[in-house]
C-alpha positions in Angstrom: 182.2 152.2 211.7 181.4 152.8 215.2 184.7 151.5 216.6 186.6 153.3 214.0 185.5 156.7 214.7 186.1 155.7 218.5 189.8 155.0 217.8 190.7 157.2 215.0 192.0 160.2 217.9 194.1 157.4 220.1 195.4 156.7 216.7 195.7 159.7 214.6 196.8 161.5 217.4 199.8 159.7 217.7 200.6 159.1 214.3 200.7 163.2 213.8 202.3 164.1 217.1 205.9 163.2 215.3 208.4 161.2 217.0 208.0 159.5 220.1 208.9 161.6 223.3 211.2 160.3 225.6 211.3 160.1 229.5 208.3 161.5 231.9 206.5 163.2 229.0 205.6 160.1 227.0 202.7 159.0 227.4 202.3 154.6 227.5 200.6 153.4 224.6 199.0 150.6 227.0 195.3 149.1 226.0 193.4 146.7 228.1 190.8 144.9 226.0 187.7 143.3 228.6 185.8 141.2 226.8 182.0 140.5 227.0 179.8 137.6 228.3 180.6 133.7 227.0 184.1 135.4 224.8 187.7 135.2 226.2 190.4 137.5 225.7 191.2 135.6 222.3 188.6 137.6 220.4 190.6 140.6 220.6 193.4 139.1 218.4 193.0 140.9 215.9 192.4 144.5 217.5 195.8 143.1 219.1 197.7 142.8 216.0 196.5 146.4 215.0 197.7 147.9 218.0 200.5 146.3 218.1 201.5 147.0 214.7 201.4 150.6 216.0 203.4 150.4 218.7 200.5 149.5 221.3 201.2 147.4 224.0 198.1 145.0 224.5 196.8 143.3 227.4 193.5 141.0 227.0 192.7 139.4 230.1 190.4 136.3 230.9 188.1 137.0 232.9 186.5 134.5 235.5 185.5 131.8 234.0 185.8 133.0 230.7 188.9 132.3 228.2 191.3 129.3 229.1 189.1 128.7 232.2 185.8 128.5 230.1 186.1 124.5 230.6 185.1 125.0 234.7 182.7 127.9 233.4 179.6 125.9 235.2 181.2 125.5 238.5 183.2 128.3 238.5 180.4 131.2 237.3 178.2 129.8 240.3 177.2 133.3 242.0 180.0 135.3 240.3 178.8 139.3 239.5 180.0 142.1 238.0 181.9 143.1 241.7 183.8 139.6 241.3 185.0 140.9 237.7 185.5 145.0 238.8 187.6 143.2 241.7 189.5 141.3 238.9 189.7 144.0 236.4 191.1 146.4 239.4 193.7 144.1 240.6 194.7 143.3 236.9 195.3 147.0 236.0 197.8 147.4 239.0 200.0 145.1 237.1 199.8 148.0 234.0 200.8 151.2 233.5 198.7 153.6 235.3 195.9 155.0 233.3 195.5 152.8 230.0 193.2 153.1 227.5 190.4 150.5 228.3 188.5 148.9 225.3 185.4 146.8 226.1 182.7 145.0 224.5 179.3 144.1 225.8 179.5 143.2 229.2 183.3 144.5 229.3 182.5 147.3 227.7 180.2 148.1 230.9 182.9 147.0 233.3 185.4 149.5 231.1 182.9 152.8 231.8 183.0 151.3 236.1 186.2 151.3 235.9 186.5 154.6 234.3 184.6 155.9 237.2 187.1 154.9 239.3 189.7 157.0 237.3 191.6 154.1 236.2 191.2 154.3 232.8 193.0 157.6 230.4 190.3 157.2 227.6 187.3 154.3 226.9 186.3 152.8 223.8 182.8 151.1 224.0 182.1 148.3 221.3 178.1 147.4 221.4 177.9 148.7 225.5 174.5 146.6 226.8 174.1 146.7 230.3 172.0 144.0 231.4 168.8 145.3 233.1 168.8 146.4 236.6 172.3 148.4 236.5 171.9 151.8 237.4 174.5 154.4 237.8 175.7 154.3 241.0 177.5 157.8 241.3 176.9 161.2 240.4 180.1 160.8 237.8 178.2 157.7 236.3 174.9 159.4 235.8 177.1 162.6 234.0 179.1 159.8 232.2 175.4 158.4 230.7 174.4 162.1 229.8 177.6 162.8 228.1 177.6 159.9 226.2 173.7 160.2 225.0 175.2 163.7 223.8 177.5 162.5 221.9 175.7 160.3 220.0 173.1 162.9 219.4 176.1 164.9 217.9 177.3 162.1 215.9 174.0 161.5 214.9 173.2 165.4 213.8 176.5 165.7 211.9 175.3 162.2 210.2 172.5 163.5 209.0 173.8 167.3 207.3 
């Protein structure tokens, strides 16, 4: 439910804007889907086909030792953080067109709100966001991002409830 009301705007808000625009004004329809902790890009698969189906361009990395590579995981995840995966995440988005839309789940969906401080991101869609303990915001924009989002769900939650 959640995740619907989350991507009913990026949706509707295509469908009723018409026909696509052409040239500088259009905006990319680009979504980069970070998964969570023991997952690989493949449980996105069918968010891809959705998006697709729209006329989304989709992008679901692996991240270290996750995915394809989840055969070395025990070797490979040996003193690998959440820096080693922003690092990732940053140099993969230079590879996209500039501001996607960033979906992430669990862990991913906490790398999606860091990168989001970092501007890279147009617009975030959080799926079950649990920071592990021990990660505070870091920024003044990351500490406003926290109180904006505890807002909305209060707001969600009051307009639940009439």
């Amino acid at each position: 439910m959640a995740l619907g009301l989350g991507l009913a705007p990026l949706i509707a808000g295509r469908v009723s804007a018409g026909a696509e625009t052409e040239g500088a004004d259009a905006i990319a329809k680009n979504i980069v889907m970070i998964h969570g902790a023991n997952e690989g890009g493949w449980c996105f698969d069918q968010f891809k086909a959705e998006f697709e189906e729209l006329g989304w361009t989709c992008h679901a990395p692996d991240l270290i030792g996750h995915g394809v590579n989840a055969d070395k995981k025990g070797s490979v995840l040996f003193g690998v953080g959440i820096a080693d995966y922003l690092n990732e995440l940053e140099d993969f988005l230079k590879t996209v067109a500039p501001q996607p839309v960033l979906l992430g789940h669990s862990m991913g969906a906490v790398l999606a709100q860091q990168l989001a401080a970092k501007v890279l991101a147009r617009a975030l869609v959080l799926v079950c966001p649990a920071p592990r303990a021990g990660i505070l915001p870091q920024t003044d924009g990351e500490k406003q991002l926290g109180q904006d989002l505890l807002g909305a769900r209060r707001l969600l939650e009051d307009r639940h409830q009439s």
